[in-house]
PQR file of N, CA, C, O and H, with PARSE charges and radii, in Angstrom:
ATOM      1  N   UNK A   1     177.589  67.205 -74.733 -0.4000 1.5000
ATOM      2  CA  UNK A   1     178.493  66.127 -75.158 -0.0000 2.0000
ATOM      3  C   UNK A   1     179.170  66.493 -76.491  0.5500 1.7000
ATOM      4  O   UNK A   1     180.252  65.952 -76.717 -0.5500 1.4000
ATOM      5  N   UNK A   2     178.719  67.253 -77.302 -0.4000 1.5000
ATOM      6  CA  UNK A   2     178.873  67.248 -78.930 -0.0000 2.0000
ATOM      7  C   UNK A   2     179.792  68.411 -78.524  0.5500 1.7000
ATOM      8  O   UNK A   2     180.902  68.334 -79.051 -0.5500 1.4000
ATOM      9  H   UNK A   2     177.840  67.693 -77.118  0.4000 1.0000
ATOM     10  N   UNK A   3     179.558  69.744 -77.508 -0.4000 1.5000
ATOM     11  CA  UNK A   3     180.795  70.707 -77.140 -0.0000 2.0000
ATOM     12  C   UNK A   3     182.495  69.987 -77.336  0.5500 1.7000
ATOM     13  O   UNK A   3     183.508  70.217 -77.997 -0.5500 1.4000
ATOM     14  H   UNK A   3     178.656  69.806 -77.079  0.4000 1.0000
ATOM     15  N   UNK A   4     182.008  68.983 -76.279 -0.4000 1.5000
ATOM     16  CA  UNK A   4     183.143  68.074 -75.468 -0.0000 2.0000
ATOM     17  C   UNK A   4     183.909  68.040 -76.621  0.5500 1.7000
ATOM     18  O   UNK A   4     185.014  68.579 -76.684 -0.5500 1.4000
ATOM     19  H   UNK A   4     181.186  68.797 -75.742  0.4000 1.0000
ATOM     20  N   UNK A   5     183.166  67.175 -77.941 -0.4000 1.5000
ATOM     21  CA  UNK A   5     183.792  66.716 -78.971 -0.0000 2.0000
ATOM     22  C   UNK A   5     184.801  67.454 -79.668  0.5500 1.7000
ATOM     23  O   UNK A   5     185.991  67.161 -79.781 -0.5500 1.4000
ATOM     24  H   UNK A   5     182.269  66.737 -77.889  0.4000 1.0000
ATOM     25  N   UNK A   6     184.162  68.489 -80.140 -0.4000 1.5000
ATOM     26  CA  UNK A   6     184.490  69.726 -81.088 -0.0000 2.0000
ATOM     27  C   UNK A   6     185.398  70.447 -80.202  0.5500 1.7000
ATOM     28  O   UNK A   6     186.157  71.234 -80.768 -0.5500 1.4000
ATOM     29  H   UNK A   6     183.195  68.727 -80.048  0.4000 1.0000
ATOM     30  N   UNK A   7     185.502  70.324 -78.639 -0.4000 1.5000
ATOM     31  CA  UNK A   7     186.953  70.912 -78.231 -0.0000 2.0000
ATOM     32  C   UNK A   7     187.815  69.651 -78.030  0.5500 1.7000
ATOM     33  O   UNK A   7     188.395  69.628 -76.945 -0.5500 1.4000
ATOM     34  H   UNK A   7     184.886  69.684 -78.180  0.4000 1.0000
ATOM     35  N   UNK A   8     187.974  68.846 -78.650 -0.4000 1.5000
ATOM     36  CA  UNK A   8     188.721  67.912 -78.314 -0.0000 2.0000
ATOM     37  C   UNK A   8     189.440  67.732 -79.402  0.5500 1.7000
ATOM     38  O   UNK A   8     190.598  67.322 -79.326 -0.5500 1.4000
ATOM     39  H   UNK A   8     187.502  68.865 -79.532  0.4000 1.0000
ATOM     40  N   UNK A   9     188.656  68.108 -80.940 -0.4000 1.5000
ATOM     41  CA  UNK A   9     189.328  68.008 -81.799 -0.0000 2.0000
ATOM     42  C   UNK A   9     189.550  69.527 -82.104  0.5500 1.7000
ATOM     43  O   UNK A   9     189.691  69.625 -83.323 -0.5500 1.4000
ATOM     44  H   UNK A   9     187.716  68.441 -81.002  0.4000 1.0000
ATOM     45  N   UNK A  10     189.632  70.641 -81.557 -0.4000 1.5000
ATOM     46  CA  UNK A  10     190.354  71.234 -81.758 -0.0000 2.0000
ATOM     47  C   UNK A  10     191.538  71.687 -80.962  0.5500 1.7000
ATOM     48  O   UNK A  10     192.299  72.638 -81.144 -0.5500 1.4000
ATOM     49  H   UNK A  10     189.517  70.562 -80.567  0.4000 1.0000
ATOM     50  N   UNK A  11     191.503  70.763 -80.029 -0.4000 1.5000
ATOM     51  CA  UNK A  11     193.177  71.054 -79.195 -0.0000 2.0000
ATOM     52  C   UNK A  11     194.029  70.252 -80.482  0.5500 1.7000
ATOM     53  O   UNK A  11     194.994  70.676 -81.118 -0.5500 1.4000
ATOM     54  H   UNK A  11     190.885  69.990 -79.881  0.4000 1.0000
ATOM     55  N   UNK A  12     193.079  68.538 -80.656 -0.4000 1.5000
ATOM     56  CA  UNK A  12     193.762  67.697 -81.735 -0.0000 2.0000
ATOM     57  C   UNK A  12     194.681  68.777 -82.421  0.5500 1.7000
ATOM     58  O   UNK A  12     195.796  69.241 -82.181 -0.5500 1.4000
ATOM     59  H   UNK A  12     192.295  68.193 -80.139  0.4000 1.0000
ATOM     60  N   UNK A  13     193.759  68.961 -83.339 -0.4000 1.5000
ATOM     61  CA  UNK A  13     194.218  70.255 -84.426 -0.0000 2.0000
ATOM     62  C   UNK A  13     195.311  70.906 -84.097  0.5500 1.7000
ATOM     63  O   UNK A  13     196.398  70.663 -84.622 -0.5500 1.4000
ATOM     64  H   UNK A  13     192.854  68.585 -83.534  0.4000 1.0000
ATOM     65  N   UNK A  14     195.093  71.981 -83.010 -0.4000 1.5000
ATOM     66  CA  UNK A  14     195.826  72.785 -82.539 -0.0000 2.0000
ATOM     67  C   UNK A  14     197.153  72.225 -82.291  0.5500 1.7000
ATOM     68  O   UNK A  14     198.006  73.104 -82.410 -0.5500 1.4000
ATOM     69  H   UNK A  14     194.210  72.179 -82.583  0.4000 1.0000
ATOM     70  N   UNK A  15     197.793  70.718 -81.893 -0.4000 1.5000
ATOM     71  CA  UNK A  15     198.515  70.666 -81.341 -0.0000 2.0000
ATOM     72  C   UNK A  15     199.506  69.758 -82.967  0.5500 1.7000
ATOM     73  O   UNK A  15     200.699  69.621 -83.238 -0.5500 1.4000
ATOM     74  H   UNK A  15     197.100  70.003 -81.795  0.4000 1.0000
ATOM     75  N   UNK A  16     198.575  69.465 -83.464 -0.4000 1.5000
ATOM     76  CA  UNK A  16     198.744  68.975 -84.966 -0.0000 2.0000
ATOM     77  C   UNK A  16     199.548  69.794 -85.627  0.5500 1.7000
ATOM     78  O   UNK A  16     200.736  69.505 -85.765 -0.5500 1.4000
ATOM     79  H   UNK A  16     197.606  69.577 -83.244  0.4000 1.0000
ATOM     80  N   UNK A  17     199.134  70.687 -86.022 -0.4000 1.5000
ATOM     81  CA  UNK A  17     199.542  72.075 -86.744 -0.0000 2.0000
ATOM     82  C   UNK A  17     200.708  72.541 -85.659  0.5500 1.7000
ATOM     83  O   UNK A  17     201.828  72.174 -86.013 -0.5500 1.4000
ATOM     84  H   UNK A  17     198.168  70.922 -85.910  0.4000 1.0000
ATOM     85  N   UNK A  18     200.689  72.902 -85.044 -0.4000 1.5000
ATOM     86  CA  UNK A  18     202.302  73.165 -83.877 -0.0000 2.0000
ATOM     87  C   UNK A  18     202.715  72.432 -84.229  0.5500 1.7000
ATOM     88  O   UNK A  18     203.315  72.792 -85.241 -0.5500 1.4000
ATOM     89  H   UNK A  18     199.779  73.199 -84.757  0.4000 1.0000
ATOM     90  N   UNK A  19     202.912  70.779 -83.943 -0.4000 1.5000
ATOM     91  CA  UNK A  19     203.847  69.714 -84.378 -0.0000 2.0000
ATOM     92  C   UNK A  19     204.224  69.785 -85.787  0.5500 1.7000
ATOM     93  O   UNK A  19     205.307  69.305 -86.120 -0.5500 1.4000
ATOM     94  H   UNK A  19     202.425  70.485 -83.120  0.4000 1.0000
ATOM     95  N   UNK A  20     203.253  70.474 -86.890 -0.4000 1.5000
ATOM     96  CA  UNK A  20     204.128  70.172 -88.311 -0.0000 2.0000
ATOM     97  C   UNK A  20     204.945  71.646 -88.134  0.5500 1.7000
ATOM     98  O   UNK A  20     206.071  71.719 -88.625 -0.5500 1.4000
ATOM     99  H   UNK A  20     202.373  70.865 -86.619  0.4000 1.0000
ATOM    100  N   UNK A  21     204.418  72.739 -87.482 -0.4000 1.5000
ATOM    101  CA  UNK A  21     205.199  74.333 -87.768 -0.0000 2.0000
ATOM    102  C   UNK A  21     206.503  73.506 -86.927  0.5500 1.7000
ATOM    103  O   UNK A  21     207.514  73.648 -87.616 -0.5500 1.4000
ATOM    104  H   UNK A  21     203.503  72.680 -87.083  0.4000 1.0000
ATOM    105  N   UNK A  22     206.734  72.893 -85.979 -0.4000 1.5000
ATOM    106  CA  UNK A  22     207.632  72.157 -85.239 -0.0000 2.0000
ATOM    107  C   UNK A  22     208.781  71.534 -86.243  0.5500 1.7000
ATOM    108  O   UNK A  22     209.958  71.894 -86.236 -0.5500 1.4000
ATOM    109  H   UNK A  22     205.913  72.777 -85.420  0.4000 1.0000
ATOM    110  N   UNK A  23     208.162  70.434 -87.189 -0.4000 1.5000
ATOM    111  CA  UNK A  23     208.795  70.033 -87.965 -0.0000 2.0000
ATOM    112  C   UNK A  23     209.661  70.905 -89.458  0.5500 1.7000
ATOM    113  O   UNK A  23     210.822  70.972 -89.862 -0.5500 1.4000
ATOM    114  H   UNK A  23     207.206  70.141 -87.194  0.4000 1.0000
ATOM    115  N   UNK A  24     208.746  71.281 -89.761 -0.4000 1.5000
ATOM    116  CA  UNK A  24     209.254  72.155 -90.580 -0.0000 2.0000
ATOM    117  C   UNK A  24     210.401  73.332 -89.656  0.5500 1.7000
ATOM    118  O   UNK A  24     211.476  73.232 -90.247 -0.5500 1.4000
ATOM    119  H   UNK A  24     207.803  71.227 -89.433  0.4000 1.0000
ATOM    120  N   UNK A  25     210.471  73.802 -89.118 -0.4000 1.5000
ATOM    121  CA  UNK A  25     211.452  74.629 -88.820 -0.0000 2.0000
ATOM    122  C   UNK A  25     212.677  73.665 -88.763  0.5500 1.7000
ATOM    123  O   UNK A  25     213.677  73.760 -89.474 -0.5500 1.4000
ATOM    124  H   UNK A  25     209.598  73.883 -88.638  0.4000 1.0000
ATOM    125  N   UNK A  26     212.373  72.428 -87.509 -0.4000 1.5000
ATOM    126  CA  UNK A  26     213.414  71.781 -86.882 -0.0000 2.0000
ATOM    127  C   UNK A  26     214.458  71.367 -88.767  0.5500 1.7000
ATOM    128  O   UNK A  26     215.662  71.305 -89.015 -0.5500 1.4000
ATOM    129  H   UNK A  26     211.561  72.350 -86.931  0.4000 1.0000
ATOM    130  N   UNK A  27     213.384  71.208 -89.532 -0.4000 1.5000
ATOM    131  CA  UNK A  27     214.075  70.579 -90.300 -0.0000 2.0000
ATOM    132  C   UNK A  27     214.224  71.794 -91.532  0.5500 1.7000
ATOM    133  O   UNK A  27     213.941  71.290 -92.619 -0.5500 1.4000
ATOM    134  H   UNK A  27     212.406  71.258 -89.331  0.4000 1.0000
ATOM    135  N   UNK A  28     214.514  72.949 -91.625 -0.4000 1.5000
ATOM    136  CA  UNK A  28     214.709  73.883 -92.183 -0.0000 2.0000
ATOM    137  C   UNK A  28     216.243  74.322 -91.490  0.5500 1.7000
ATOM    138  O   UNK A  28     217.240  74.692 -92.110 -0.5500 1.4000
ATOM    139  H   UNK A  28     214.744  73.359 -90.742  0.4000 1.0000
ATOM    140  N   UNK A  29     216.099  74.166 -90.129 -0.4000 1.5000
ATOM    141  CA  UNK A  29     217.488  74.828 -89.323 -0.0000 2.0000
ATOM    142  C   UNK A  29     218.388  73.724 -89.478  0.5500 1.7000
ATOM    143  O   UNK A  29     219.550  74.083 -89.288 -0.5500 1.4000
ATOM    144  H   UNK A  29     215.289  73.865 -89.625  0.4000 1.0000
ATOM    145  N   UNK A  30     218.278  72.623 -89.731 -0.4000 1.5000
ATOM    146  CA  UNK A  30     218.859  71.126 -89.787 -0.0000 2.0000
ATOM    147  C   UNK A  30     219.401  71.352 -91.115  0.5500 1.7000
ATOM    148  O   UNK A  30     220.588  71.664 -91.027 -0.5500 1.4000
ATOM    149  H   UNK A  30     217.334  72.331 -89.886  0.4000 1.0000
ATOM    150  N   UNK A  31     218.978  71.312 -92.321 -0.4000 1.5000
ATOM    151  CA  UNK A  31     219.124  71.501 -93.841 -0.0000 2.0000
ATOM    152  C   UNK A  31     219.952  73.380 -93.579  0.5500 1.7000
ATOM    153  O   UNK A  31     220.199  73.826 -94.699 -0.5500 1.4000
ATOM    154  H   UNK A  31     218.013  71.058 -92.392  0.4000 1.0000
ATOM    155  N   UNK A  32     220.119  73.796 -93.121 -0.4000 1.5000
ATOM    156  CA  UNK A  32     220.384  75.067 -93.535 -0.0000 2.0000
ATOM    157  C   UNK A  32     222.095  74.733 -92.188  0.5500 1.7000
ATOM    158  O   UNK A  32     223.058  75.499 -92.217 -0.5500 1.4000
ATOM    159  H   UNK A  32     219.918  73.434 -92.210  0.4000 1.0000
ATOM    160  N   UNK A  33     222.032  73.608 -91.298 -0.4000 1.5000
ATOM    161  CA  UNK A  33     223.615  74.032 -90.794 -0.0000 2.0000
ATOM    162  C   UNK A  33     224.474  72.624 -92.028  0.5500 1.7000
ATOM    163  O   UNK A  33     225.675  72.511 -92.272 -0.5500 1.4000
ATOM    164  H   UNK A  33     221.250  72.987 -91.274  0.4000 1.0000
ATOM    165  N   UNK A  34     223.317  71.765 -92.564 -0.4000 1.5000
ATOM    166  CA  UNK A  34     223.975  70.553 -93.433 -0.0000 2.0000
ATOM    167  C   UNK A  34     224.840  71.805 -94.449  0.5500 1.7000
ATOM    168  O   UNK A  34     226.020  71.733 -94.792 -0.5500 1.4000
ATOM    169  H   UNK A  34     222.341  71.856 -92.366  0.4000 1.0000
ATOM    170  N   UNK A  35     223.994  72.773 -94.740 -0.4000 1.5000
ATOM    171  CA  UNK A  35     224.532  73.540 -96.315 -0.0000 2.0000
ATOM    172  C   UNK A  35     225.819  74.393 -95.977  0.5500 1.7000
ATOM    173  O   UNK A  35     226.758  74.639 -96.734 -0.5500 1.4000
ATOM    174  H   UNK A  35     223.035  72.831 -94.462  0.4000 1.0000
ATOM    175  N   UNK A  36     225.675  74.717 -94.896 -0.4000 1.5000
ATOM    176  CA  UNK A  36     226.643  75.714 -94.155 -0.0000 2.0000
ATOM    177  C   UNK A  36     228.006  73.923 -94.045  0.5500 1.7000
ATOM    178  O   UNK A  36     228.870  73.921 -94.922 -0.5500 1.4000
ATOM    179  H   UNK A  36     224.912  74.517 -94.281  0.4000 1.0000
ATOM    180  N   UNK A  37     228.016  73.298 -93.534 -0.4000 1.5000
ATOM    181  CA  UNK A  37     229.190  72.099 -93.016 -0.0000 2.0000
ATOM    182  C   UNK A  37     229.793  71.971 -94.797  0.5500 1.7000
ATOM    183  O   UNK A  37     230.889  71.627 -95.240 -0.5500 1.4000
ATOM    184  H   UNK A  37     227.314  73.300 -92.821  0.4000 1.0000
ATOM    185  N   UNK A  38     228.567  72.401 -95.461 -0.4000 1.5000
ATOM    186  CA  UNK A  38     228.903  71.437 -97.184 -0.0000 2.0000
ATOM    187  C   UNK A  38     230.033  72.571 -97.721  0.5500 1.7000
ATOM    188  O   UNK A  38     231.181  72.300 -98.071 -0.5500 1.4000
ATOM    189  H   UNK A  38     227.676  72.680 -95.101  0.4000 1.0000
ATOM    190  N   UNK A  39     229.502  73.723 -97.702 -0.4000 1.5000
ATOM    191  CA  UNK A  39     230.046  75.001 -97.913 -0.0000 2.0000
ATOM    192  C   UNK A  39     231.500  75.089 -97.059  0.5500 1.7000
ATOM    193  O   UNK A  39     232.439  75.352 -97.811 -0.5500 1.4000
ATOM    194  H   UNK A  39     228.569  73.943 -97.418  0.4000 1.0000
ATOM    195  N   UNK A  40     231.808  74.954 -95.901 -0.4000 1.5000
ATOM    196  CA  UNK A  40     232.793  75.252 -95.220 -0.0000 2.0000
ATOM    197  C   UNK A  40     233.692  74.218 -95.575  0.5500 1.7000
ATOM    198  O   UNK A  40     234.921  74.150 -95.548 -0.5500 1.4000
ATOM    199  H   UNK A  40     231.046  74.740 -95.291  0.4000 1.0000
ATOM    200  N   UNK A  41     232.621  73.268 -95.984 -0.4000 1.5000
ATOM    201  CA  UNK A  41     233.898  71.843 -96.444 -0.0000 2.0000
ATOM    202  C   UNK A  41     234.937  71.907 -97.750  0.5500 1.7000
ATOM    203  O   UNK A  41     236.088  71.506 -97.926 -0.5500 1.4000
ATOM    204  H   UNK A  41     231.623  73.324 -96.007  0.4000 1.0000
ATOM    205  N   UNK A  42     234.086  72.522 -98.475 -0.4000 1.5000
ATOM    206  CA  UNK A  42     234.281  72.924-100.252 -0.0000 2.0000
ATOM    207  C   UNK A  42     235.221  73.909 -99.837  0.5500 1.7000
ATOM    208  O   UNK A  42     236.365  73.535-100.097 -0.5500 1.4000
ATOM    209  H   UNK A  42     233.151  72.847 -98.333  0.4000 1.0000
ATOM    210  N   UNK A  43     235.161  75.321 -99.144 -0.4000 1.5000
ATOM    211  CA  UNK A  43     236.477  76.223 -99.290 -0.0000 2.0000
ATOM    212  C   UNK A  43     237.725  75.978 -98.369  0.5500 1.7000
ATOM    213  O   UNK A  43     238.673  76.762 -98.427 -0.5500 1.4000
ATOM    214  H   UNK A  43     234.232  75.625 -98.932  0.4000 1.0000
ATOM    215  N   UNK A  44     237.739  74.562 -97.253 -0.4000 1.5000
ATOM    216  CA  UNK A  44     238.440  74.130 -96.582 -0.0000 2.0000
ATOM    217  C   UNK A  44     239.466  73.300 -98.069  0.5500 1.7000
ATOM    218  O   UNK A  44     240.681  73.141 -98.185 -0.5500 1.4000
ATOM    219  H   UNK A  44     236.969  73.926 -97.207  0.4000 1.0000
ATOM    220  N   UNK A  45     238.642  73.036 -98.733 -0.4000 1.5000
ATOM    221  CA  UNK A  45     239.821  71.605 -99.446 -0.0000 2.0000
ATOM    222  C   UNK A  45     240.126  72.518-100.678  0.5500 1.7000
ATOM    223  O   UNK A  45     241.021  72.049-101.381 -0.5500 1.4000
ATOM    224  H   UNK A  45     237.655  73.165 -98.638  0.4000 1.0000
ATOM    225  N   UNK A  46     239.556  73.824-101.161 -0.4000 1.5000
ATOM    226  CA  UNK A  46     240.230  74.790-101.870 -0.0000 2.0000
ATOM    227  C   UNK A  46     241.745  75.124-101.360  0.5500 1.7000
ATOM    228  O   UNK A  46     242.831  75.141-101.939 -0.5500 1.4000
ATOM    229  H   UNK A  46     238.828  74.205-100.590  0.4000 1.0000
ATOM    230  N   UNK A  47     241.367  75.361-100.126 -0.4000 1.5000
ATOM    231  CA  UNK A  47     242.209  76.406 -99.514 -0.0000 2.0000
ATOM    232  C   UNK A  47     243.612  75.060 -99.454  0.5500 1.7000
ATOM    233  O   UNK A  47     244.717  75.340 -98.989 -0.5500 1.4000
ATOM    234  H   UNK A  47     240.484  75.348 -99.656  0.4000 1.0000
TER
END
């Protein structure tokens, strides 16, 4: 029974940790096309 447990919280875990490496990217590639739109915006109203 106590096996059961200890693999149960480590799928938990496992799937925990994926969901934040998940987040963090999603929101690294998100922040990195915002900087790129900010940038293209700034030498659009130069130009």
């Amino acid at each position: 029974m106590k096996s059961g447990i200890s693999v149960i919280l480590l799928v938990i875990n496992f799937i925990a940790m994926m969901g934040l490496w998940f987040i963090v990217w999603f929101a690294t590639d998100l922040f990195t096309l915002l900087l790129l739109n900010v940038l293209q915006g700034k030498q659009m109203n130069k130009g």
